[in-house]
N, C-alpha and C positions, 0 to 999 in steps of 0.2 A: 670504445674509441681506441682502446691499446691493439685491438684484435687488428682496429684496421689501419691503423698507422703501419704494424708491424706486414700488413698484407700488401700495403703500398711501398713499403721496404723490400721487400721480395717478390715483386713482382716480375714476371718475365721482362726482357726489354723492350718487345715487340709492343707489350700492353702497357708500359711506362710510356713508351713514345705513343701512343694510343688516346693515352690521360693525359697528357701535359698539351697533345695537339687539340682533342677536345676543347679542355680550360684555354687555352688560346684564341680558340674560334671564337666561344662563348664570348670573354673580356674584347677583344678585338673588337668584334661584330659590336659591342655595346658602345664601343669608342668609334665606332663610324669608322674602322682602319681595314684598307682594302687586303690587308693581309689575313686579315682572319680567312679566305678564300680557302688559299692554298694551306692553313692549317688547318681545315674542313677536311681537305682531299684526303690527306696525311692519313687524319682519323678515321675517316671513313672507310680506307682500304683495310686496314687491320681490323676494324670493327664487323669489317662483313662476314668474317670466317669466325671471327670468336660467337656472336650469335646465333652463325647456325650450326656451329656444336651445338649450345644450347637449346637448340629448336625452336630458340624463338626467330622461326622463318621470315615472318613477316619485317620484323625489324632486322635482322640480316638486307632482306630485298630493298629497306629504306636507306641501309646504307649506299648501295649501287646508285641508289636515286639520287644523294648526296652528291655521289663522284660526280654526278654530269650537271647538279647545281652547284657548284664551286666552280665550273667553269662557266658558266651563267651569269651567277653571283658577280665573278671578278668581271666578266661583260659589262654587266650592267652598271655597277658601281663606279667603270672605269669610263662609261662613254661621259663626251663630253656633255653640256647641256647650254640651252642660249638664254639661261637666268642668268641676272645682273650677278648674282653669287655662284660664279660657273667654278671653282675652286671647290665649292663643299659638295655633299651629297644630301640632294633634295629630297626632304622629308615627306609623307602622305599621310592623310588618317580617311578611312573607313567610314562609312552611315551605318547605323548600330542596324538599320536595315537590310545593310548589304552582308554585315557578319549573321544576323540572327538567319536569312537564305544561306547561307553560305554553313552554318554550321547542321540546319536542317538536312540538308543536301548531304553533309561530310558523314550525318552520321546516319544516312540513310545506306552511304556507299558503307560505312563501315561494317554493319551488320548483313550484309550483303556476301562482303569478302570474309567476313566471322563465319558466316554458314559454310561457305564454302571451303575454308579449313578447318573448320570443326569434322568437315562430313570428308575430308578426302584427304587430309594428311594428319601427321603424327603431331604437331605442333601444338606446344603447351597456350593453355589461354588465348584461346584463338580469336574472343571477339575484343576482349584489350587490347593483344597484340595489333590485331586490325584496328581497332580505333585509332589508339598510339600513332601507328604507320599512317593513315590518312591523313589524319589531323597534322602529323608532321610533314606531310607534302607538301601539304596546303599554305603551312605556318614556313616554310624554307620558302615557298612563294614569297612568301609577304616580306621577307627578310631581303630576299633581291631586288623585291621592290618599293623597298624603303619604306613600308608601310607600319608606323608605332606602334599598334595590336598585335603584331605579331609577339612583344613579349608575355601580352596576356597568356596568349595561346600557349608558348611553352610555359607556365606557370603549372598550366592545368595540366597538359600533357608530360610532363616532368615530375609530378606529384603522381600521377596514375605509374609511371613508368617507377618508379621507387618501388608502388608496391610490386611488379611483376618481377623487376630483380632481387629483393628481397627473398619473394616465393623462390626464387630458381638458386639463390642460394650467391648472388653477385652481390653482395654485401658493398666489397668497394665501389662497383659499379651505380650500387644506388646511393651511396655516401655522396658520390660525385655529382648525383643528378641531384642535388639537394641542395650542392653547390650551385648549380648553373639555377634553382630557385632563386639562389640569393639574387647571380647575376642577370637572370632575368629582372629581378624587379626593380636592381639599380638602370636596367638599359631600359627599361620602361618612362622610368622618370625620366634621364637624360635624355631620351629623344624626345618625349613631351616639350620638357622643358624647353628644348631647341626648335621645334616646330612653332610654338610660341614666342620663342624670340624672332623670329623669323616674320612669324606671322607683321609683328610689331614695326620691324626694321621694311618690310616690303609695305607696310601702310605709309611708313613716314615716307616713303621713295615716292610714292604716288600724290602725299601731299603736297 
């Protein structure tokens, strides 16, 4: 823990404002706060050149994907809507049927894009990487589109992603992603909890 506090003490400032834009999104995005957006962008442009030193290609290319959902993101989140609750941002949940197609499918594409950088570039752990990168598409989808499961998704995807920065030697990197565990699982509940009140509040309107 001292290794990595003192690593986050010294870190370039490029990759301080990297980590603090990160942990902003993550909190942000959990509070339903349309700025998490543009401290998406923030992180994402600095994060795309630090992973592909690394070689982890695949997730360097996720951060690109980022840059152009943060400007999505802030769309969506910002249009208005003609619910009686036209002030907040309207929550959605999923049919465990439409995730279980949906993850079939993701990780059909993943091992797909896994071969294909295993067999043509240098880049380390190519079918994690690939998984990580998909399932993160897919999951930054569900987050513009206000859909609850999305924090499932980075649960699991954040837990694989620890161990790949581990392996490659990003220690603080994975310290951090272990953090956005936590905050996934606190944004998990809070959007529950709000779709639910929700749910309740749009029954008694109709009573």
């Amino acid at each position: 823990m001292e290794n990595i506090i003192h690593h986050y003490l010294t870190l370039p400032l490029l990759e301080v404002i990297a980590v603090i834009a990160s942990l902003l999104y993550v909190v942000l995005a959990a509070k339903k706060n349309i700025w998490c957006w543009p401290a998406a962008f923030i992180s994402t442009v600095i994060y795309t050149f630090l992973f592909y030193k690394f070689y982890l290609w695949m997730d360097s290319f996720l951060q690109v994907y980022y840059m152009g959902m943060a400007f999505y993101g802030w769309y969506c989140w910002n249009k208005p809507t003609e619910d009686f609750h036209s002030n907040s941002i309207q929550l959605k949940t999923y049919t465990a049927t439409t995730h279980l197609i949906s993850i079939v499918i993701l990780t059909i594409i993943s091992l797909s894009v896994g071969w294909f950088m295993d067999k043509y570039t240098p880049t380390d752990f190519p079918y994690l990487d690939s998984a990580t990168t998909v399932f993160s598409v897919f999951s930054t989808y569900l987050v513009a589109q206000k859909v609850i499961e999305n924090w499932l998704y980075w649960i699991v995807i954040d837990a694989v992603s620890i161990y790949l920065y581990v392996e490659k030697g990003l220690t603080p990197t994975a310290f951090l992603f272990g953090v956005f565990i936590l905050i996934a699982a606190y944004g998990y509940y809070i959007w529950r909890q709000e779709y639910k009140d929700d749910d309740m509040t749009h029954s008694e309107v109709l009573n």
